[in-house]
N, C-alpha and C positions, 0 to 999 in steps of 0.2 A: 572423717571430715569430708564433706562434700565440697567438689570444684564447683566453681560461681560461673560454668559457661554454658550455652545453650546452642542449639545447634541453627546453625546460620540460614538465611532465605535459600540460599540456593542448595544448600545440604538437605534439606527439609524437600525442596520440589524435586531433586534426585533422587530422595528416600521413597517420594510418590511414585515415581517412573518404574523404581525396584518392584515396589509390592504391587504395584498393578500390571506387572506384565508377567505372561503366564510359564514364558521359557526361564526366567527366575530360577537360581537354586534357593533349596531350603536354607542354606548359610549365610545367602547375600538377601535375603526375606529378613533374616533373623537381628541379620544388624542394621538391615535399613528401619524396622520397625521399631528398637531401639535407638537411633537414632531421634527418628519422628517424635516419638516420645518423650523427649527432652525438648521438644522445640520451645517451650516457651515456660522450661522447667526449672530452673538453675541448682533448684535440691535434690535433682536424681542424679542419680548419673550408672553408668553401663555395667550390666549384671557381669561375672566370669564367663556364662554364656554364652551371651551376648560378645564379649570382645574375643569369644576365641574365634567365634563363627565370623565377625569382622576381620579378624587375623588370618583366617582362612580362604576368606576372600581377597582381602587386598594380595594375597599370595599367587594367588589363582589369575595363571595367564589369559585366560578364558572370559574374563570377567568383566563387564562392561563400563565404562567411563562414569554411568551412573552411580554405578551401586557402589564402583571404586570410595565415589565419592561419600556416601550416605555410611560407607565403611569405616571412613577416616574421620569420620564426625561422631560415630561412637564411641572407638577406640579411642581420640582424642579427651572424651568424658570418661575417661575409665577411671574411678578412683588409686591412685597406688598405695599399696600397701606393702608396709618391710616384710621380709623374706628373714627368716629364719635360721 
């Protein structure tokens, strides 16, 4: 079942700031672009990919306010699933 949320104006222009700058990692690309992706989606929501590379990042000391940001707006669309 898909979560009914999308990602917010300013997640979305944070998400931009990620993937258009060029000192970027691959991780914080990977979730800001899933994030963007959702902007005006409400029936996607964030691959296991997608949230580990945003997990990866919001972890990451190193990591800029933007992408922090564009981070937590995919992982927050993460569908959950029971664990076994």
């Amino acid at each position: 079942m898909a979560k009914k949320e999308v990602t917010s104006k300013s997640a979305a222009r944070s998400a931009s700031k990620t993937l258009s700058s060029p000192a970027t990692a691959k991780a914080s690309k990977s979730a800001a672009a899933s994030a963007l992706s959702q902007r005006k989606a409400p029936a996607r929501t964030t691959s296991a990919t997608a949230a580990k590379a945003a997990s990866k990042t919001l972890r990451d000391g190193r990591t800029a306010k933007d992408s922090k940001s564009a981070a937590g707006s995919a992982l927050a669309q993460k569908s959950k699933t029971a664990k076994k």
